[in-house]
C-alpha positions in Angstrom: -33.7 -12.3 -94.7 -32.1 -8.9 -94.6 -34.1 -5.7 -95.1 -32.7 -3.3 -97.0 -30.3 -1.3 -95.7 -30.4 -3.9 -92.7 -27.1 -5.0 -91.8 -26.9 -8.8 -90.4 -24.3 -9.1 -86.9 -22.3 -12.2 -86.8 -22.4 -14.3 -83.9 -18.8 -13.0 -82.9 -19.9 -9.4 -82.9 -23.0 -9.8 -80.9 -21.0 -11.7 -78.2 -18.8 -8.4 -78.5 -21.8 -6.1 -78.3 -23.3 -7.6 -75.0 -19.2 -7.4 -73.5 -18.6 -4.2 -74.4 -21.9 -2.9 -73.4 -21.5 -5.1 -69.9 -18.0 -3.1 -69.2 -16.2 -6.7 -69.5 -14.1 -5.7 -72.2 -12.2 -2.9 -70.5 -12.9 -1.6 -67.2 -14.7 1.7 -66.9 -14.2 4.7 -65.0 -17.6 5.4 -63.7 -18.9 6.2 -60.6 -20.8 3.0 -59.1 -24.2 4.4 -60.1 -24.0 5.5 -63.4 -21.9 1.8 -63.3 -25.1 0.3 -62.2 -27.2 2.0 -65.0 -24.8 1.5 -67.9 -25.2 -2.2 -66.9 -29.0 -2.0 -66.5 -28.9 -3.3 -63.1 -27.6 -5.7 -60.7 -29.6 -8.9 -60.2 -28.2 -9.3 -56.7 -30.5 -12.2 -55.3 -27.0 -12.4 -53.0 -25.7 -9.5 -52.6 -22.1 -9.8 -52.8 -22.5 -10.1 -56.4 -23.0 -7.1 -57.3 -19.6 -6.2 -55.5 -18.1 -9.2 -57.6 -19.8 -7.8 -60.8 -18.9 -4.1 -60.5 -15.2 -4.9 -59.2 -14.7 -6.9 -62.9 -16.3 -3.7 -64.4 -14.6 -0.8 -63.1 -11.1 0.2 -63.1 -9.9 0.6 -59.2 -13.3 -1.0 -57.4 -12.7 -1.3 -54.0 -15.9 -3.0 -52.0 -16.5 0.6 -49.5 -17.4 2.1 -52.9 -20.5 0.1 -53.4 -21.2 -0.1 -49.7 -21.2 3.9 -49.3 -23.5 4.3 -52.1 -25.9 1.6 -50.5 -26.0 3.4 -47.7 -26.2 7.1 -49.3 -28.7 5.7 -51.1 -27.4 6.1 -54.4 -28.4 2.9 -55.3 -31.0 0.7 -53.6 -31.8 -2.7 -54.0 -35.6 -3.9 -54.2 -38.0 -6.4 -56.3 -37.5 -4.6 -59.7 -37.7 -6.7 -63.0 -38.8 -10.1 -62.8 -40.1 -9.5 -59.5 -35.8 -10.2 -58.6 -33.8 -8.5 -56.3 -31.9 -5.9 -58.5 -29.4 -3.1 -57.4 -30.2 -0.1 -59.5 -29.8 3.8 -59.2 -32.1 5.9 -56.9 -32.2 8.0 -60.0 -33.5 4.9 -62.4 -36.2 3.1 -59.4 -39.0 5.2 -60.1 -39.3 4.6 -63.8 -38.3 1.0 -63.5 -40.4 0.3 -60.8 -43.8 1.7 -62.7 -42.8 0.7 -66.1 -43.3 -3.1 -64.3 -45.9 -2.6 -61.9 -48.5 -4.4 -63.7 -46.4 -6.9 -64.8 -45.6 -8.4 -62.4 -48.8 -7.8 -60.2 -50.4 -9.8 -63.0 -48.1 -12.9 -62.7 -48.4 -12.6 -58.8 -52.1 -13.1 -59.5 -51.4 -16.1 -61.5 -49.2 -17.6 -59.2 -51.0 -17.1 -56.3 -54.6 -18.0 -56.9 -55.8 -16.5 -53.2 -55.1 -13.3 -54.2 -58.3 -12.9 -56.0 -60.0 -12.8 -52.0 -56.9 -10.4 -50.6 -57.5 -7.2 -50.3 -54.3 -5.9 -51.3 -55.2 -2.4 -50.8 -55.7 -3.3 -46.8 -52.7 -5.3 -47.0 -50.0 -2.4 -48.1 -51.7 0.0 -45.5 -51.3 -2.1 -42.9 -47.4 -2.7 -44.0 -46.9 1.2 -44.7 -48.5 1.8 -41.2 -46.1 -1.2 -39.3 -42.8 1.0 -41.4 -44.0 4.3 -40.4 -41.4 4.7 -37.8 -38.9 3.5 -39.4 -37.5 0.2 -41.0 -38.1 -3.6 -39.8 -36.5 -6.8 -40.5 -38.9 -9.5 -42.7 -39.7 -11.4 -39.9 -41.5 -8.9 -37.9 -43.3 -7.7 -41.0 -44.7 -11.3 -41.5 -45.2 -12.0 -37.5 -47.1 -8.7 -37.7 -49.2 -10.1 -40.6 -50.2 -13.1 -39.0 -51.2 -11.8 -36.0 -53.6 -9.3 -37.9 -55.1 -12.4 -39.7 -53.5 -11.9 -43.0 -53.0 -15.0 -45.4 -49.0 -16.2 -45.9 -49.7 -14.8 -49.1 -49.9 -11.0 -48.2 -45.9 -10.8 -47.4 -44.9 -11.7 -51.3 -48.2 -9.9 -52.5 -47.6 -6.5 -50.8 -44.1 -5.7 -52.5 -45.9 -5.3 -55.8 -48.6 -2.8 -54.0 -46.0 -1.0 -51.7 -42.4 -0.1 -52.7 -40.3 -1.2 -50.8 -36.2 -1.2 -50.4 -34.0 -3.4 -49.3 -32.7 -0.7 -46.1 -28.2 -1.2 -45.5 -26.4 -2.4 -43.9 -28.6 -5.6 -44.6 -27.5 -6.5 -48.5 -23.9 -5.7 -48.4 -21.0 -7.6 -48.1 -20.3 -7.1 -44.3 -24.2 -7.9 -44.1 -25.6 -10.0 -46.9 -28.6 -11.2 -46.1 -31.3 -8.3 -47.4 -33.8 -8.7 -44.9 -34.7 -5.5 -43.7 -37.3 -3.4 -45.3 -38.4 0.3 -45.4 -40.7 2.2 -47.6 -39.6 4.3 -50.9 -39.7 7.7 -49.8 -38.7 11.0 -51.2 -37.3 11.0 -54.7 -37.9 7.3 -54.8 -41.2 8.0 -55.5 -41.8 10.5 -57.6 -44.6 10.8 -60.0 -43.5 8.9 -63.5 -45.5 8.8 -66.6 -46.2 5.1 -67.6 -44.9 5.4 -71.1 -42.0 7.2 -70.4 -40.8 4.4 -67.6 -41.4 2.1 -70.1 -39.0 3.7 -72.4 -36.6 4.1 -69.9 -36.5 0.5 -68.9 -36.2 -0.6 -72.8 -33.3 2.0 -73.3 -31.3 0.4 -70.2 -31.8 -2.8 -71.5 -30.5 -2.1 -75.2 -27.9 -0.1 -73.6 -26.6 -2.6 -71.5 -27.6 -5.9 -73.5 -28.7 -4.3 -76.7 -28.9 -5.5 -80.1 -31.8 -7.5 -79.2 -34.9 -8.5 -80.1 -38.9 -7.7 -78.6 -38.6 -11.1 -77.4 -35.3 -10.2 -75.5 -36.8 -7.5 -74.1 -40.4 -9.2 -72.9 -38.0 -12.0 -71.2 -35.9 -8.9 -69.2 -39.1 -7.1 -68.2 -41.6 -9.2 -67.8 -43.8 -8.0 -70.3 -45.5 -9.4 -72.9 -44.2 -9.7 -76.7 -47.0 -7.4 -77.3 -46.1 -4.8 -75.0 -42.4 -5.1 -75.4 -43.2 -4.6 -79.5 -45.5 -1.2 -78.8 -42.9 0.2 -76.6 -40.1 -0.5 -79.1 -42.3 0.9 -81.7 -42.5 4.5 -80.1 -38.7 4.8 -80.2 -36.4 5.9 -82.8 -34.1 2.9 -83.1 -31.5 1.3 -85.5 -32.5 -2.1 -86.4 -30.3 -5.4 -87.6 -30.3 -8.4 -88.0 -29.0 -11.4 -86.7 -27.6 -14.8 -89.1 -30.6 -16.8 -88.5 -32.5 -13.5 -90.1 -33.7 -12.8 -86.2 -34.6 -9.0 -86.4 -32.7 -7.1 -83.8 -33.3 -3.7 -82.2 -30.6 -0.6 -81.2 -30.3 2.6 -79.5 -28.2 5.2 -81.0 -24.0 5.3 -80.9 -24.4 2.3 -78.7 -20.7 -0.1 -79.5 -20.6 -2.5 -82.1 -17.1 -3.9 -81.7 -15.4 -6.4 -84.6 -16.0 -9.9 -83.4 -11.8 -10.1 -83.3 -11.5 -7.2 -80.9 -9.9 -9.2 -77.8 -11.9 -10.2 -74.9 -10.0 -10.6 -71.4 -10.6 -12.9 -68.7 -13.0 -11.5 -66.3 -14.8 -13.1 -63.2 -18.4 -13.3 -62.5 -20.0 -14.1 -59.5 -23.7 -15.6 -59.3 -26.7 -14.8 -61.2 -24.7 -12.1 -63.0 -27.2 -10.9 -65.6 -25.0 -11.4 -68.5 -25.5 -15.2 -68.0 -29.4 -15.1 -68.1 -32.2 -14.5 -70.3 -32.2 -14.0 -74.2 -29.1 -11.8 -75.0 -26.8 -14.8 -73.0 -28.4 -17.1 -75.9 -27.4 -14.8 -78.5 -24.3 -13.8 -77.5 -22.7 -17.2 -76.9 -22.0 -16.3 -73.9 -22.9 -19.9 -71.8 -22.1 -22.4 -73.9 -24.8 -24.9 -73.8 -23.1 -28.0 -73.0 -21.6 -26.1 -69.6 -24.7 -24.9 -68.8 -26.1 -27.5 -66.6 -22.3 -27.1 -64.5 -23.3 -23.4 -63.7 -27.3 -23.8 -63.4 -28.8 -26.2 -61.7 -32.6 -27.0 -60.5 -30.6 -28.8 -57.6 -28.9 -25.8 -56.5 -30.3 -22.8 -55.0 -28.2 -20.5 -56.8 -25.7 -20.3 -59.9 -22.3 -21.2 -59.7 -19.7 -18.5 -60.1 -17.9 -18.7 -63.1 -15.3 -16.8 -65.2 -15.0 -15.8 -68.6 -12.0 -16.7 -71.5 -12.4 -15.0 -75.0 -15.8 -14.0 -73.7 -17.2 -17.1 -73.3 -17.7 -19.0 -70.0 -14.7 -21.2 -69.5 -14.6 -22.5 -66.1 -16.3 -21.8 -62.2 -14.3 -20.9 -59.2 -14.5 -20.8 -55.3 -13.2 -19.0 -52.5 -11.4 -21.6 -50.3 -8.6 -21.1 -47.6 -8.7 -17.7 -48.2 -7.8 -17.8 -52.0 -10.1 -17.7 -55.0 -9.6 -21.1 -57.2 -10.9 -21.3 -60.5 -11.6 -24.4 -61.8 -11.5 -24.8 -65.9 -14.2 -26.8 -67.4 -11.1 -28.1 -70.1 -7.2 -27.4 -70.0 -6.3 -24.7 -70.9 -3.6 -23.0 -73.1 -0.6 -22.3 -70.6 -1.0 -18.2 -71.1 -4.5 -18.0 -71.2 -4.2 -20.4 -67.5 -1.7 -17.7 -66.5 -4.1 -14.7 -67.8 -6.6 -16.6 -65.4 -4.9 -17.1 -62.6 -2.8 -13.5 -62.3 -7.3 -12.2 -62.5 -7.8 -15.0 -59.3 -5.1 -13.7 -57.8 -6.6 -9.5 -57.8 -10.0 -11.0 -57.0 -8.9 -12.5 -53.9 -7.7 -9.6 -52.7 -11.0 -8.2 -52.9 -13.1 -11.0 -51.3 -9.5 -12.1 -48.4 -11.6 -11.4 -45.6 -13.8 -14.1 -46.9 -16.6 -13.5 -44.6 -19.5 -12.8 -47.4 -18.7 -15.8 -48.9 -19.5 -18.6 -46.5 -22.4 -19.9 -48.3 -19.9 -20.6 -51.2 -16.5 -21.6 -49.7 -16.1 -25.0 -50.7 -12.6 -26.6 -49.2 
């Protein structure tokens, strides 16, 4: 039930809320980091997404835009929330970084029982000392590991007691894989106040995925309910409430849009935030009976897909030089037309093809 005063969202308008918020209902005229923290982040487990993702989100994208500010270091891409690959703004990775520090050393400590006998603090020293001049590629960290006598263990275990960053051109589209490594310096690591990144990190979330709930939030961060519930508490927030009675939390002047306001086709590419975790439940976003066509235990990664009426509505793939979507049903003859003129622009962002060889099916 409603409190008073509390208005209830209909489905429709939280679908809106999470696209409008995402920059999927009209493209945005941002530069690519403010972009990135409107979004809350980039979950860029492969990094071409993130060029996919910002190129359906901002008006005139072109793919050197997100490479320069890789390699300004505007943005920087390193283990973040969920202990996942996320691009996010030099400007955001302090706070984000400590407001899940403990997190997620926590749930590396359950995961990986031998941790209890690593001395973690040797560990990062060692790795700091091996980046000192300059950055390496994974391998030789973990060769370098070994041959000191650290466990397999130490390589996954030090991120959480070192920052690191992913170092370009390794995680961008002419380079993909992200496998060179250098240490946070300058204003990457400043000093933050632990509260204060926690509030950050909740503000970009309701910002860029907001109305939502403390459970919404726990699932984004990794925190616990509990935690997610005392930083919520310390913020001055609108609340709501969904139609099952769900309460559901709000920054300020965030949008609201009428669950009628149109949504237009847009392309996502995969593990695209919008598709994961609690707010792509509430929003309707996935439909569950395509979900298992998208995600899949059997694949390593999620499959690209594209949106219709902000829903999901189909996958595609890049093949013979061309991206083909592929409808999950038929679809009205405009709508197929609305979807193929949106192919047709996002091929000629990806024509070289080359970051896409791991998907190109032909």
């Amino acid at each position: 039930m409603a409190g008073a005063g509390e208005r209830v969202l209909s489905w429709g308008e939280l679908n809106r809320a999470v696209l409008a918020r995402q920059l999927l209902l009209e493209r945005a005229d941002l530069p690519v980091a403010k972009a990135v923290e409107r979004v809350g982040g980039l979950q860029t487990q492969y990094a071409p997404s993130g060029y996919v993702g910002l190129w359906s989100r901002l008006r005139d994208f072109r793919r050197a835009d997100l490479t320069d500010a890789l390699t300004r270091g505007a943005i920087v891409q390193g283990w973040v929330m969920r202990c996942t690959i996320h691009m996010v703004s030099a400007a955001d990775y302090p706070a984000l970084t400590e407001a899940v520090r403990e997190p997620r050393r926590t749930w590396m400590r359950r995961a990986y029982k031998e941790i209890a006998e690593l001395d973690t603090d040797a560990v990062a020293q060692a790795v700091r000392g091996y980046l000192a001049d300059g950055p390496r590629k994974q391998a030789e960290i973990v060769g370098r590991l070994q041959a000191d006598g650290y466990p397999k263990v130490a390589w996954p275990c030090v991120q959480l007691w070192l920052d690191l960053v992913r170092v370009p051109p390794a995680g961008t589209w002419e380079l993909p894989r992200a496998h060179v490594y250098g240490l946070a310096r300058g204003r990457l690591v400043r000093p933050v106040d632990l509260e204060r990144a926690q509030e950050v990190l909740a503000g970009r979330y309701l910002r860029g995925f907001g109305p939502a709930s403390a459970k919404d939030l726990s699932r984004y961060a990794g925190w616990t309910i509990g935690e997610a519930r005392a930083v919520l508490g310390r913020m001055t927030l609108r609340r709501f409430r969904d139609p099952d009675g769900g309460e559901l939390l709000d920054v300020s002047r965030a949008p609201l849009p009428a669950a009628d306001v149109p949504a237009p086709v847009r392309f996502l590419s995969t593990f695209d935030a919008v598709l994961l975790l609690g707010h792509a439940t509430r929003a309707r976003i996935l439909p569950a009976e395509h979900r298992d066509k998208v995600f899949h235990v059997r694949r390593p990664q999620s499959v690209p897909t594209f949106l219709v009426d902000g829903r999901v509505a189909g996958t595609w793939r890049h093949s013979d030089g061309h991206v083909v979507p592929e409808p999950f049903l038929d679809l009205p003859a405009r709508v197929r037309r609305e979807v193929d003129e949106e192919a047709d622009r996002l091929t000629d962002l990806v024509r070289d093809g080359r970051a896409w060889t791991g998907l190109d099916r032909t």
